[in-house]
PDB file of N, CA, C and O in Angstrom:
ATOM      1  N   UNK A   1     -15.310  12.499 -23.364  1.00  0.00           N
ATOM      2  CA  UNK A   1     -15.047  12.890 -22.009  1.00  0.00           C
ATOM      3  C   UNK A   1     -13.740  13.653 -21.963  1.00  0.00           C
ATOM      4  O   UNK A   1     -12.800  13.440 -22.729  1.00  0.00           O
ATOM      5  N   UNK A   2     -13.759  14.455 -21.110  1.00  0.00           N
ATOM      6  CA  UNK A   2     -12.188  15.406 -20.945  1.00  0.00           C
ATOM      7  C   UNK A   2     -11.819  15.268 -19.447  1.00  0.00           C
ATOM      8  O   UNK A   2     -12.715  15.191 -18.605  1.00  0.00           O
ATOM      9  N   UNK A   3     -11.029  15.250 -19.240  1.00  0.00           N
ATOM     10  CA  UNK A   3     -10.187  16.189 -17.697  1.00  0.00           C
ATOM     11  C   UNK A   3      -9.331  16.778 -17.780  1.00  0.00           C
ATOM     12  O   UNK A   3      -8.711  16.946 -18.831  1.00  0.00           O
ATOM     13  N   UNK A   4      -8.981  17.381 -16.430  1.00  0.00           N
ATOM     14  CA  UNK A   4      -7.444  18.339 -16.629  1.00  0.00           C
ATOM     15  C   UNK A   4      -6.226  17.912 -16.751  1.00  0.00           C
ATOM     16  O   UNK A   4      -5.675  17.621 -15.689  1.00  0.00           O
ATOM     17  N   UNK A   5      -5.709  17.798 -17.581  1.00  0.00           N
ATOM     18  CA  UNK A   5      -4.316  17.973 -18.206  1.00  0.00           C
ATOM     19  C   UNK A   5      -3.768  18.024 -16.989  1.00  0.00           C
ATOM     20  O   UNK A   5      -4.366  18.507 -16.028  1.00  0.00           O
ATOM     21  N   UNK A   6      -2.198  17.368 -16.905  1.00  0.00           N
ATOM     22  CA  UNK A   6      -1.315  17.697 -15.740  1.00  0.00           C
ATOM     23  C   UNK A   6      -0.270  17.914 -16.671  1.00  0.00           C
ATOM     24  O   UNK A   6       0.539  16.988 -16.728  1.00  0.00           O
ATOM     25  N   UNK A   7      -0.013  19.108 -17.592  1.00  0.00           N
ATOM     26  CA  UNK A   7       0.951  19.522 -18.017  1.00  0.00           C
ATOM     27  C   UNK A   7       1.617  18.752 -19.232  1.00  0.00           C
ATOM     28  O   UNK A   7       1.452  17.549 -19.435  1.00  0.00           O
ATOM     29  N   UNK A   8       2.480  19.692 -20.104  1.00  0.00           N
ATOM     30  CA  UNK A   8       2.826  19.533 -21.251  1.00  0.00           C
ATOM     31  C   UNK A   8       4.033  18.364 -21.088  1.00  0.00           C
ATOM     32  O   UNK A   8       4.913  18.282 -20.231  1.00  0.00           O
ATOM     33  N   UNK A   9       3.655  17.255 -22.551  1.00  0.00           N
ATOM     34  CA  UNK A   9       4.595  16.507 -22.419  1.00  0.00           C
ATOM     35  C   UNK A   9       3.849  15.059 -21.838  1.00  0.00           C
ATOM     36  O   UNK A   9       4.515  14.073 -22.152  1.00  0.00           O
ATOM     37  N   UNK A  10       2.698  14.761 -21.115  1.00  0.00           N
ATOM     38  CA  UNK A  10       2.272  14.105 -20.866  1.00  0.00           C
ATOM     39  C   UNK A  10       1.466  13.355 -21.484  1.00  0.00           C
ATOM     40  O   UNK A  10       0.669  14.085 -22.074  1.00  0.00           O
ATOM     41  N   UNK A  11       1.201  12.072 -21.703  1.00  0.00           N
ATOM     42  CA  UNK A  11       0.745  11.192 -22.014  1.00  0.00           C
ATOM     43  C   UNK A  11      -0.190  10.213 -21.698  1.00  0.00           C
ATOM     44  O   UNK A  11       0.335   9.195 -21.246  1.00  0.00           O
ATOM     45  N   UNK A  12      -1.779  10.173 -21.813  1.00  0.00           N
ATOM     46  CA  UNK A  12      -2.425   9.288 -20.701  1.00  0.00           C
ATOM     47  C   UNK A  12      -2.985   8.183 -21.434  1.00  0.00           C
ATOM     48  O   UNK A  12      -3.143   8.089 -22.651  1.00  0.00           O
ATOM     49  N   UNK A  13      -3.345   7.119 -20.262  1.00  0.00           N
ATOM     50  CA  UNK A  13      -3.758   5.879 -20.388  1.00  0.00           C
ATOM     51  C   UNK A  13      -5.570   5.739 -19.548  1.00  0.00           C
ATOM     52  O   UNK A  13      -5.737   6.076 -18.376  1.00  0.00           O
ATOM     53  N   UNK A  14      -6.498   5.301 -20.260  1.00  0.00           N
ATOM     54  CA  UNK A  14      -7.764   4.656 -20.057  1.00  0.00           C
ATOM     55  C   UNK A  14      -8.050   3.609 -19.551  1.00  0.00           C
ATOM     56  O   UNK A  14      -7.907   2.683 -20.349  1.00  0.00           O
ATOM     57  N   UNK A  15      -8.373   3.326 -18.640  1.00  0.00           N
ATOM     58  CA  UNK A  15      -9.106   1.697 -18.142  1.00  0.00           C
ATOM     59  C   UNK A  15     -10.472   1.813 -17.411  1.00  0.00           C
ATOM     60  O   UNK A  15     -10.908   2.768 -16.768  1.00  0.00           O
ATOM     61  N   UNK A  16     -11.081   0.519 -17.685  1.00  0.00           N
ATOM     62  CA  UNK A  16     -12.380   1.104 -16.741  1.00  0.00           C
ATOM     63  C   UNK A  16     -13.047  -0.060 -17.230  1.00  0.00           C
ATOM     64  O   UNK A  16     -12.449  -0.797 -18.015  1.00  0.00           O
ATOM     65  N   UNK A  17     -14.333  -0.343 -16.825  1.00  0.00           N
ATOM     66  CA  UNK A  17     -14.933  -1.220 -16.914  1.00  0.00           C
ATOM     67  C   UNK A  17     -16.783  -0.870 -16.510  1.00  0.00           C
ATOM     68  O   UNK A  17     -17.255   0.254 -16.677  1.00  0.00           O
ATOM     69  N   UNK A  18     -17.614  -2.053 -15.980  1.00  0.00           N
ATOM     70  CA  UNK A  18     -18.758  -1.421 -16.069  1.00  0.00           C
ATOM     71  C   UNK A  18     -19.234  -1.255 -14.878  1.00  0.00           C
ATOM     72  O   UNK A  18     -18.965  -2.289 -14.266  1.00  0.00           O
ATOM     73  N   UNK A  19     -19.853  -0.457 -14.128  1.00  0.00           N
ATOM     74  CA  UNK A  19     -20.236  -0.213 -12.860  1.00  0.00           C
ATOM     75  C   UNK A  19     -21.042  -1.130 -12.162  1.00  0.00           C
ATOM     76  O   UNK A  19     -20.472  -1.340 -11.091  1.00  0.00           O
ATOM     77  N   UNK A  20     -21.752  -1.574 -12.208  1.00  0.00           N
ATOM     78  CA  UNK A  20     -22.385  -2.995 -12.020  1.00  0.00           C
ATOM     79  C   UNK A  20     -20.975  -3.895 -11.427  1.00  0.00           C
ATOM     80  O   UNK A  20     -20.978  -3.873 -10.197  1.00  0.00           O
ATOM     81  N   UNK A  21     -19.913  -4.589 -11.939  1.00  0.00           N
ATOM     82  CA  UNK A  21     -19.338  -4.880 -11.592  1.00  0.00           C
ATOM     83  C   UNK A  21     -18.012  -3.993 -10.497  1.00  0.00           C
ATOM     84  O   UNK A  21     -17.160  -4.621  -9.869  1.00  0.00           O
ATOM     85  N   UNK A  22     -18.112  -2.698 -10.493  1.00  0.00           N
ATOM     86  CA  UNK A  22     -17.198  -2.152  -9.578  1.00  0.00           C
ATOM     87  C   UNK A  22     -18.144  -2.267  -8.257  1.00  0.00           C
ATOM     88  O   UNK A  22     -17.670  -2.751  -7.230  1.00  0.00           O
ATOM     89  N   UNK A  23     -19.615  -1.771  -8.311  1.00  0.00           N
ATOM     90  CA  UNK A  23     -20.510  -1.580  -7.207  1.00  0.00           C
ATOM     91  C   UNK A  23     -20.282  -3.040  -6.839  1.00  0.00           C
ATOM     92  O   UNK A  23     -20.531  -3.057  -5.634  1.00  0.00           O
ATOM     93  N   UNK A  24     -19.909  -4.410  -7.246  1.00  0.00           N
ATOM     94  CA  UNK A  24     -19.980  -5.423  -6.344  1.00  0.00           C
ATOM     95  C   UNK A  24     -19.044  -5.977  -5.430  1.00  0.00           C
ATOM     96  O   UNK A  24     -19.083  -6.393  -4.272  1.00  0.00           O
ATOM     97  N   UNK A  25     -18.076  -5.831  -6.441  1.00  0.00           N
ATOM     98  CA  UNK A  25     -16.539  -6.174  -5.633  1.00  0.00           C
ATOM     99  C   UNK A  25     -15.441  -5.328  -5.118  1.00  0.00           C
ATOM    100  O   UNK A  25     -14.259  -5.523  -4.833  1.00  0.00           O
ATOM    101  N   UNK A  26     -16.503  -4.006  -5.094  1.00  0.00           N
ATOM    102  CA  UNK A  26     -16.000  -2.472  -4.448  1.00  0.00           C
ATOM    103  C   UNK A  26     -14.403  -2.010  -4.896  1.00  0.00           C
ATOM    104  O   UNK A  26     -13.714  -1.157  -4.335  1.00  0.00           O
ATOM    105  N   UNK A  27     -14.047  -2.830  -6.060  1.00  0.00           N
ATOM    106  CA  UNK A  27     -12.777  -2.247  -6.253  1.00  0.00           C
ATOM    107  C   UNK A  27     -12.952  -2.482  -7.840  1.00  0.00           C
ATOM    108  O   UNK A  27     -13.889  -3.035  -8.414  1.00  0.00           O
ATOM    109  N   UNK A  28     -11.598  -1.814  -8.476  1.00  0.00           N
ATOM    110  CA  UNK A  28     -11.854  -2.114 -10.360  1.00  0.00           C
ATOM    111  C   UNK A  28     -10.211  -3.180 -10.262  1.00  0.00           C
ATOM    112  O   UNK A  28      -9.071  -2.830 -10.569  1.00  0.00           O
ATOM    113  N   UNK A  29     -10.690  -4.500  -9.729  1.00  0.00           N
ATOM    114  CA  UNK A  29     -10.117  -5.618 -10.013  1.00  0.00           C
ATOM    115  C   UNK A  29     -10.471  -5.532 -11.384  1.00  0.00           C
ATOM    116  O   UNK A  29      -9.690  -4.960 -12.145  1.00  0.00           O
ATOM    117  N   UNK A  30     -11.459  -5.980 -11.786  1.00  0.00           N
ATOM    118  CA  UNK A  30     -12.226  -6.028 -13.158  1.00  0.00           C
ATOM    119  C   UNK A  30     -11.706  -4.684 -14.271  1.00  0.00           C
ATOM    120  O   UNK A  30     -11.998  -5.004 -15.424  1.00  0.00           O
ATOM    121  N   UNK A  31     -11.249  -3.752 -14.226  1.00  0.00           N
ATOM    122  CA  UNK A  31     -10.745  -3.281 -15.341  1.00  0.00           C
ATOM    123  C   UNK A  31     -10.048  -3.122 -16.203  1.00  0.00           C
ATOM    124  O   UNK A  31      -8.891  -3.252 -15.804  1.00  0.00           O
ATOM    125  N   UNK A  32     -10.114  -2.827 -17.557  1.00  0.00           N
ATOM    126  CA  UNK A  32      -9.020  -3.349 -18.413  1.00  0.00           C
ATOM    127  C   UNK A  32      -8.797  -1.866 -19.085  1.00  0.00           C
ATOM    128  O   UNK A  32      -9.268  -0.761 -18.816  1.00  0.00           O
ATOM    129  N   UNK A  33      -8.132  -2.199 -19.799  1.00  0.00           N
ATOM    130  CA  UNK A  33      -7.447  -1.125 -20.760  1.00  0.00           C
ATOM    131  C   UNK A  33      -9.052  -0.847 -21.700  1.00  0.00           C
ATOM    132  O   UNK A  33      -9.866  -1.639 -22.174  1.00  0.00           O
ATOM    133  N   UNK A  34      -8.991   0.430 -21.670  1.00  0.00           N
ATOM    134  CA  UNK A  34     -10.015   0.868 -22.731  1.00  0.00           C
ATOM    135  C   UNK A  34      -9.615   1.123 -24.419  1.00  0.00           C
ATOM    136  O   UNK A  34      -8.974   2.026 -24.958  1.00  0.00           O
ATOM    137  N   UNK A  35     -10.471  -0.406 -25.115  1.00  0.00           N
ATOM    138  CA  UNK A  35      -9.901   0.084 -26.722  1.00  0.00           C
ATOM    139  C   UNK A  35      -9.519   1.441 -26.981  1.00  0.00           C
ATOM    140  O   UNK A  35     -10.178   2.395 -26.567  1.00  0.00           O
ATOM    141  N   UNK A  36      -8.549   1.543 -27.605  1.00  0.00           N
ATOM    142  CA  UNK A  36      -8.381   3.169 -28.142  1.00  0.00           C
ATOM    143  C   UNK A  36      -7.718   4.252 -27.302  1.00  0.00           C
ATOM    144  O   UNK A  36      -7.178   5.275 -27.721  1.00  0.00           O
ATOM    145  N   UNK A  37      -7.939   3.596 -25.256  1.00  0.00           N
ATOM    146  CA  UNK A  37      -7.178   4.724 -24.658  1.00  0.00           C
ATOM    147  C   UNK A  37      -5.711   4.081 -24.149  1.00  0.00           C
ATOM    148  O   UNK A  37      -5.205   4.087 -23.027  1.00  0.00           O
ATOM    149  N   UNK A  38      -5.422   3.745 -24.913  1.00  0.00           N
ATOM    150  CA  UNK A  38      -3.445   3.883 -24.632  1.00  0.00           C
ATOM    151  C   UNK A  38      -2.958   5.178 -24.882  1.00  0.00           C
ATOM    152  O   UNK A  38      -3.396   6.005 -25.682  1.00  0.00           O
ATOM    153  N   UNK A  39      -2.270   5.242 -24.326  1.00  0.00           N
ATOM    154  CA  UNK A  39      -1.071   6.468 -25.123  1.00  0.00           C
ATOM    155  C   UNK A  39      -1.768   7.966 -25.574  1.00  0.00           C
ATOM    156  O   UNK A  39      -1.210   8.749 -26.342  1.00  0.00           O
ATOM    157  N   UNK A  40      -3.235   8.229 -24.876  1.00  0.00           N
ATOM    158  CA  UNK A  40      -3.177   9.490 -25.396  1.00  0.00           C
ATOM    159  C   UNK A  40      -2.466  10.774 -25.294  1.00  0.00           C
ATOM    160  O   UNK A  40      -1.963  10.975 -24.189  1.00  0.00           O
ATOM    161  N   UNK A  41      -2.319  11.600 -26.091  1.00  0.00           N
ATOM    162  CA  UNK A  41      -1.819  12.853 -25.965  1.00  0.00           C
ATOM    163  C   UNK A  41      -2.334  13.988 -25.794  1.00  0.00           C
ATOM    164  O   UNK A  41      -1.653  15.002 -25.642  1.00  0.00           O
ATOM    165  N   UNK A  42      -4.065  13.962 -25.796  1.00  0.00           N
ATOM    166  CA  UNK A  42      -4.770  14.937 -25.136  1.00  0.00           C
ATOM    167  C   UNK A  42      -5.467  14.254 -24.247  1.00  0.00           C
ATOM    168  O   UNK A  42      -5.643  13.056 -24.024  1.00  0.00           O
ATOM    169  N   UNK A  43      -6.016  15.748 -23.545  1.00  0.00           N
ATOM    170  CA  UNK A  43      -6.650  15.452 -22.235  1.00  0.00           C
ATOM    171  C   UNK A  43      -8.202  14.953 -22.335  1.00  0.00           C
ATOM    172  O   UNK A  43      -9.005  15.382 -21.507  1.00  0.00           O
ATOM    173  N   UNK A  44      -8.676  13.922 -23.491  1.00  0.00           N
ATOM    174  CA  UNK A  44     -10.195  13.949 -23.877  1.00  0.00           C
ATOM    175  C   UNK A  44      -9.859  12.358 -24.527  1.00  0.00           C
ATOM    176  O   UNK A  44      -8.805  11.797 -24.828  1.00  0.00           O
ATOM    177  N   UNK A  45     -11.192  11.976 -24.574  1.00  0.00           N
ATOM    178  CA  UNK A  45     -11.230  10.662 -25.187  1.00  0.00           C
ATOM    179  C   UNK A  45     -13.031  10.371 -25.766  1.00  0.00           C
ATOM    180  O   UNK A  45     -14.113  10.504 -25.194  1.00  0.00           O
ATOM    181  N   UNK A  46     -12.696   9.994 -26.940  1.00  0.00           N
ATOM    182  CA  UNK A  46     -14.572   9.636 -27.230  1.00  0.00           C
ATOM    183  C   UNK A  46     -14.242   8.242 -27.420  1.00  0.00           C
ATOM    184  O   UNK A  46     -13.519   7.775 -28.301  1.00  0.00           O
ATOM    185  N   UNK A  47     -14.930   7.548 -26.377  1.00  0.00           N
ATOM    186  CA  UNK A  47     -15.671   6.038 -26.374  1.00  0.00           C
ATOM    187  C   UNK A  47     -16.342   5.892 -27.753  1.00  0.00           C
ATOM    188  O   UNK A  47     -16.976   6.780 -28.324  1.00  0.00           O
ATOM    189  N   UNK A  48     -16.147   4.830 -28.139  1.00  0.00           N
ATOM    190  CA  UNK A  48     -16.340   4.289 -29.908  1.00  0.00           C
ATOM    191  C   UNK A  48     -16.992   2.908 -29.329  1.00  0.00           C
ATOM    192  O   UNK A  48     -17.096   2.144 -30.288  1.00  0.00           O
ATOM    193  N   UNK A  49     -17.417   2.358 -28.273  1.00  0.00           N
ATOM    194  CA  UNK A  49     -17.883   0.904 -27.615  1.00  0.00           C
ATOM    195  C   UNK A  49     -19.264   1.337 -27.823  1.00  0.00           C
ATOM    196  O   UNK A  49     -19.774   2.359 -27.366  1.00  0.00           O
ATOM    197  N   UNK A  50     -19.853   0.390 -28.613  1.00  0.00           N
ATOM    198  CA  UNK A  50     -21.319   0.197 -27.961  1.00  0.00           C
ATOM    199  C   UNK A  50     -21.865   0.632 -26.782  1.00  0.00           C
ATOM    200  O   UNK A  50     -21.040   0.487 -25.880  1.00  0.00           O
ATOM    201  N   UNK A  51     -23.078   1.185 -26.331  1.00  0.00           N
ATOM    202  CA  UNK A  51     -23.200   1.245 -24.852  1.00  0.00           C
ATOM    203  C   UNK A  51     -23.562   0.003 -24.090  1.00  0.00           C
ATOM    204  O   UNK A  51     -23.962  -1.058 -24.569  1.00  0.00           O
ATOM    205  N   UNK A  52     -23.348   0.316 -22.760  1.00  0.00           N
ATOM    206  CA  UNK A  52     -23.285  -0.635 -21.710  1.00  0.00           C
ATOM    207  C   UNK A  52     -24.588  -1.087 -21.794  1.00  0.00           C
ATOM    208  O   UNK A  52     -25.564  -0.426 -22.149  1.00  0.00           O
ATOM    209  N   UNK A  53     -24.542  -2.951 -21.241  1.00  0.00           N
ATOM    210  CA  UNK A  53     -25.931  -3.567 -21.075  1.00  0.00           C
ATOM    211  C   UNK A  53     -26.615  -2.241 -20.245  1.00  0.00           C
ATOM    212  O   UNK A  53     -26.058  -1.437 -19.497  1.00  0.00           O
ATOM    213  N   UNK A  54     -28.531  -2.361 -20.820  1.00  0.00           N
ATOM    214  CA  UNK A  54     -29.180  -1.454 -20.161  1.00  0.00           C
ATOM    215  C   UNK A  54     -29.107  -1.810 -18.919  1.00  0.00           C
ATOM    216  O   UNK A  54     -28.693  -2.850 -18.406  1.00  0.00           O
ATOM    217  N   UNK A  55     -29.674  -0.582 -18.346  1.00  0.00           N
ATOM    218  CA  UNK A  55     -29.469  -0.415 -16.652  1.00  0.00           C
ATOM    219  C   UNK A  55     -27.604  -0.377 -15.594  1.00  0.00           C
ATOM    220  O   UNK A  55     -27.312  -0.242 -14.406  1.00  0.00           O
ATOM    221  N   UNK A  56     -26.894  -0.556 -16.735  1.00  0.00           N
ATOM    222  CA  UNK A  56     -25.795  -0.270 -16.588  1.00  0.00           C
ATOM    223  C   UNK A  56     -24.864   0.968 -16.792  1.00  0.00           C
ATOM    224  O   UNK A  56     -25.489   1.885 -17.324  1.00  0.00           O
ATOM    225  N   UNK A  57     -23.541   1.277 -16.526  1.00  0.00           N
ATOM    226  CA  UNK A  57     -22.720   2.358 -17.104  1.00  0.00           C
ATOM    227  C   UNK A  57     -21.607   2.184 -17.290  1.00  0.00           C
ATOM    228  O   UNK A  57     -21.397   1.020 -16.950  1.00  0.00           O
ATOM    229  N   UNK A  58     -20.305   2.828 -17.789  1.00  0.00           N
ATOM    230  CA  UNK A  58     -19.061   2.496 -17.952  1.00  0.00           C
ATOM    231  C   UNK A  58     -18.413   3.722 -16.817  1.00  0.00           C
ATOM    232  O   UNK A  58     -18.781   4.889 -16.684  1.00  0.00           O
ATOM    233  N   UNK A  59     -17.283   2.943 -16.057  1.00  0.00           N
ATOM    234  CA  UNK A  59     -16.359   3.581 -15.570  1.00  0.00           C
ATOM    235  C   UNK A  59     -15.607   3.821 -16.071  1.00  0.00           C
ATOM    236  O   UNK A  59     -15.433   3.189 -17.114  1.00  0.00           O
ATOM    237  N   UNK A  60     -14.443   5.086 -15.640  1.00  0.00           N
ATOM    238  CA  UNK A  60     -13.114   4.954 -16.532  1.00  0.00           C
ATOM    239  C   UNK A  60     -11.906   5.676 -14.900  1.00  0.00           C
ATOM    240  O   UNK A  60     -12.157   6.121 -13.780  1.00  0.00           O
ATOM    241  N   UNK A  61     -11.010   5.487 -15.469  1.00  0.00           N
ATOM    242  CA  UNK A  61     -10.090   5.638 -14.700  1.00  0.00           C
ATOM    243  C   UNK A  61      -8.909   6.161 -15.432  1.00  0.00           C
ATOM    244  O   UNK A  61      -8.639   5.268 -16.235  1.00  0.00           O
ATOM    245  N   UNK A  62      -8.028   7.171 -15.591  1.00  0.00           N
ATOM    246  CA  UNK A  62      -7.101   7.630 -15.630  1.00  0.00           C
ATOM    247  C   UNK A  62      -5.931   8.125 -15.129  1.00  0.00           C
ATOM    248  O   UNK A  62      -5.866   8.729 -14.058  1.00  0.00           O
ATOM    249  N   UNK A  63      -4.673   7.819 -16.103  1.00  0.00           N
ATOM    250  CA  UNK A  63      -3.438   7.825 -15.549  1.00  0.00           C
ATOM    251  C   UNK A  63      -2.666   8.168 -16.344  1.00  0.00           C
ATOM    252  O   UNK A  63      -2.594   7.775 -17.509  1.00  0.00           O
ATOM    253  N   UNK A  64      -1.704   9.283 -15.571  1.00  0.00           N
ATOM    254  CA  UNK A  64      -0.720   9.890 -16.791  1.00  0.00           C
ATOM    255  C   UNK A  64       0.265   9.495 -16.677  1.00  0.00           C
ATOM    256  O   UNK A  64       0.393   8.761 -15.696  1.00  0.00           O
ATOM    257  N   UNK A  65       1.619   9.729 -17.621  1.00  0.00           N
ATOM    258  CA  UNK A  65       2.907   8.808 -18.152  1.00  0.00           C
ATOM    259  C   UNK A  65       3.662   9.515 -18.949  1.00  0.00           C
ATOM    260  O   UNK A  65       3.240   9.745 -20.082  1.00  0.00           O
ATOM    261  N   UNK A  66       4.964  10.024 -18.529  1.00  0.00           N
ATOM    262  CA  UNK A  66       5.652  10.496 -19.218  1.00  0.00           C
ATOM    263  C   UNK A  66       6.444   9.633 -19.323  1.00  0.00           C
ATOM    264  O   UNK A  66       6.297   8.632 -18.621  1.00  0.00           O
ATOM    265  N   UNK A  67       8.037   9.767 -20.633  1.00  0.00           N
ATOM    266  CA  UNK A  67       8.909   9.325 -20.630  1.00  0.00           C
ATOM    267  C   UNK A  67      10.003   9.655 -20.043  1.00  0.00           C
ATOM    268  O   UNK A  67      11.071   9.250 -20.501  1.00  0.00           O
ATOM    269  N   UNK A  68       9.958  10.472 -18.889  1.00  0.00           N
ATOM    270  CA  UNK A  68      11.262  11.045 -17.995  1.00  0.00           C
ATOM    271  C   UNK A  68      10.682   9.918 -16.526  1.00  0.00           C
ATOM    272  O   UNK A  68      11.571   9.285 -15.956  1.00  0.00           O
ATOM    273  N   UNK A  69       9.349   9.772 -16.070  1.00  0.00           N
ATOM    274  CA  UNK A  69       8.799   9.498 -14.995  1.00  0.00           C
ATOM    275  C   UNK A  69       7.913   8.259 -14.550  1.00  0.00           C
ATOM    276  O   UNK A  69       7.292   7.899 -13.550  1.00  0.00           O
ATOM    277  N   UNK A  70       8.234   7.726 -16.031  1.00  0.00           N
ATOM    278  CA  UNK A  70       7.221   6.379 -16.435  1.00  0.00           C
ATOM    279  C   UNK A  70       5.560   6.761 -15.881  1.00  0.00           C
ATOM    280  O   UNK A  70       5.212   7.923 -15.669  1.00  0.00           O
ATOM    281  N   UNK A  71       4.805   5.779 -15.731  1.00  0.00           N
ATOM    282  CA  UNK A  71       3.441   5.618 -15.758  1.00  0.00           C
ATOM    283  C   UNK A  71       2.589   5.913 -13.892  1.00  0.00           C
ATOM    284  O   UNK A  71       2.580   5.140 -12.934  1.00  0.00           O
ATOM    285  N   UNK A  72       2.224   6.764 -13.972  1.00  0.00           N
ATOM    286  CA  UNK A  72       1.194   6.974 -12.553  1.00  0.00           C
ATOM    287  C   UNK A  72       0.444   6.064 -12.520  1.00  0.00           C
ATOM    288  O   UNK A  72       0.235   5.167 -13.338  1.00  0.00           O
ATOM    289  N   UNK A  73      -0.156   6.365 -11.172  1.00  0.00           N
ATOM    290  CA  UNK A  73      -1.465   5.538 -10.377  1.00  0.00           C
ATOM    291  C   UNK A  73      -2.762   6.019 -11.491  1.00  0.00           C
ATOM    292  O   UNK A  73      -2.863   6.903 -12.342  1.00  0.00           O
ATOM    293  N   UNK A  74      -3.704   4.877 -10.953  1.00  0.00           N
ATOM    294  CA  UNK A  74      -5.072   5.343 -11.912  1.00  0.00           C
ATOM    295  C   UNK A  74      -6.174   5.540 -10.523  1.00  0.00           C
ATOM    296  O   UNK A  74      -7.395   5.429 -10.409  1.00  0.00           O
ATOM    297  N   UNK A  75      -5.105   5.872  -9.601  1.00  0.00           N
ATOM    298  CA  UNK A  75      -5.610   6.528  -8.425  1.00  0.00           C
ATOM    299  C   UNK A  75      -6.349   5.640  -7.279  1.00  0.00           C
ATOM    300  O   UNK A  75      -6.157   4.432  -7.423  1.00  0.00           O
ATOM    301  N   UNK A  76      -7.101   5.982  -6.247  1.00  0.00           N
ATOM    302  CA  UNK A  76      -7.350   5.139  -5.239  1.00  0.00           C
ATOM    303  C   UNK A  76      -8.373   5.190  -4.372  1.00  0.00           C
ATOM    304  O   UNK A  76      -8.604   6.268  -3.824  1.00  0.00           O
ATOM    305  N   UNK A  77      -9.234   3.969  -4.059  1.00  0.00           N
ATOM    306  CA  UNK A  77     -10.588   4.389  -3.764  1.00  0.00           C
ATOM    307  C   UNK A  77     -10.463   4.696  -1.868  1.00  0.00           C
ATOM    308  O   UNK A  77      -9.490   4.397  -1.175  1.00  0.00           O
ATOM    309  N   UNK A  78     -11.768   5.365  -1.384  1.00  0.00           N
ATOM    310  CA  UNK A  78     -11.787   5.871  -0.446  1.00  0.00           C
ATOM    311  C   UNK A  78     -11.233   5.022   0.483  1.00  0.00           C
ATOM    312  O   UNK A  78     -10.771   5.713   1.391  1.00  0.00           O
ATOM    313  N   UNK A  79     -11.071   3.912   0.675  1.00  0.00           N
ATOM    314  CA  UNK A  79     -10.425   2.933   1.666  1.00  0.00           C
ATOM    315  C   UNK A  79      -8.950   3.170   1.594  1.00  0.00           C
ATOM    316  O   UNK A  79      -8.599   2.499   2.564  1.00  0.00           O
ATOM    317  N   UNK A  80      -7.970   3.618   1.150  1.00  0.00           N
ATOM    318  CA  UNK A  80      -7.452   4.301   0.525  1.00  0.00           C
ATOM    319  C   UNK A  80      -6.494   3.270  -0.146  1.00  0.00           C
ATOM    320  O   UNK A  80      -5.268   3.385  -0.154  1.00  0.00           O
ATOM    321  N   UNK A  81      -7.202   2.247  -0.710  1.00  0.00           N
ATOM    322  CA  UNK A  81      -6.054   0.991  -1.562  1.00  0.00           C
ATOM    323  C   UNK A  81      -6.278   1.376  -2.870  1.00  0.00           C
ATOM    324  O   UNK A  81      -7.252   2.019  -3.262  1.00  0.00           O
ATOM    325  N   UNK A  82      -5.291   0.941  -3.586  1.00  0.00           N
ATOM    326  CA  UNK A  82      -4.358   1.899  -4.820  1.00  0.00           C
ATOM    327  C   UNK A  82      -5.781   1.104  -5.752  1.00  0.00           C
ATOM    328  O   UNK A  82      -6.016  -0.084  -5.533  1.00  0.00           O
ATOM    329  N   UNK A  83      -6.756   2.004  -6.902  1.00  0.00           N
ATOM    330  CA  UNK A  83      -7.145   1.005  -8.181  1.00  0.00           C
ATOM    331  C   UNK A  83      -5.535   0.298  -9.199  1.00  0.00           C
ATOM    332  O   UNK A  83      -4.578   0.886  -9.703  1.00  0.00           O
ATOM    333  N   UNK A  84      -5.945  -1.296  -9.117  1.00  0.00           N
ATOM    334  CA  UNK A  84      -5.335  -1.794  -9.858  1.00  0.00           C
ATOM    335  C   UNK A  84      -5.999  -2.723 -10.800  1.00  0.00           C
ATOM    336  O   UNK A  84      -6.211  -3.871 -10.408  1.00  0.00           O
ATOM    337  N   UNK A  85      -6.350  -2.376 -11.979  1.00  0.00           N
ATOM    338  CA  UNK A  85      -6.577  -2.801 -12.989  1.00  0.00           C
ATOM    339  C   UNK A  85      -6.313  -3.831 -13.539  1.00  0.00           C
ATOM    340  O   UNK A  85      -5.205  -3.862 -14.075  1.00  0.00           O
ATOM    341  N   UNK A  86      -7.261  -5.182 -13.649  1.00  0.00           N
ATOM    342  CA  UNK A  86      -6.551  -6.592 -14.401  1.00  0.00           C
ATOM    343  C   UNK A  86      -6.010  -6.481 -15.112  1.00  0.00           C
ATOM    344  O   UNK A  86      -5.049  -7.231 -15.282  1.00  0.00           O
ATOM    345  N   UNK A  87      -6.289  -5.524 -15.917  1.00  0.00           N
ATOM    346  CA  UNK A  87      -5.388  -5.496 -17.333  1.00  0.00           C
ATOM    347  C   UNK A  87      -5.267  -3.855 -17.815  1.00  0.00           C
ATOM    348  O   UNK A  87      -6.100  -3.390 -18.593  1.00  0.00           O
ATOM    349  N   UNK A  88      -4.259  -3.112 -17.328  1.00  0.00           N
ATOM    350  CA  UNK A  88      -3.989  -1.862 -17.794  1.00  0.00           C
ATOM    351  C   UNK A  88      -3.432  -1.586 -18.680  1.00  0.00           C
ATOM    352  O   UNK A  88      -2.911  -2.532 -19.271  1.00  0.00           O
ATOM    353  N   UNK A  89      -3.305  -0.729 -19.038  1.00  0.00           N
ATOM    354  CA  UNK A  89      -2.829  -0.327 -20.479  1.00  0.00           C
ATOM    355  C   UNK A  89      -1.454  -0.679 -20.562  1.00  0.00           C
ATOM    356  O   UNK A  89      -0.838  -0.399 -19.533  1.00  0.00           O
ATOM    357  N   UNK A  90      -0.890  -1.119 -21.315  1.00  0.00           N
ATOM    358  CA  UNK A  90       1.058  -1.192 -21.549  1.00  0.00           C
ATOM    359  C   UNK A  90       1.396  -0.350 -21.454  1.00  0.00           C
ATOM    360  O   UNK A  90       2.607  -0.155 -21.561  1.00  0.00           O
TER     361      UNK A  90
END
């Protein structure tokens, strides 16, 4: 998966979890840090997880982090309360 880059120097973090559980409790209480996406330095990531139980999918959520500005939001659903992640990336 890729998105757009917010500029050089930046650093992003992965969390997410499985949709099944976001569609119930309408928020990603439930998400954690995605193996492997700490600390990336490009704007792309390939999932190495097994796929999701059938009839299911994986969410993801991203957030960038420099060392001048520390760590952003992993953004916020239409109600407009912040996603906060059980367990986000360090």
């Amino acid at each position: 998966m890729t998105w757009t880059g917010q500029g050089e120097g930046l650093h992003y973090d992965l969390a997410g979890g499985l949709v099944s559980e976001l569609l119930s409790n309408h928020s990603a209480l439930n998400a954690t840090c995605v193996p492997g996406g700490n600390d990336l330095v490009n704007a792309s990531f390939v999932d190495t997880r097994t796929g999701p139980p059938r009839g299911d999918a994986y969410y993801y959520l991203v957030r960038s982090q420099s060392s001048f500005c520390g760590s952003g939001t992993y953004g916020y659903a239409s109600s407009g309360a912040e996603y906060l992640p059980a367990s986000a990336c360090p």
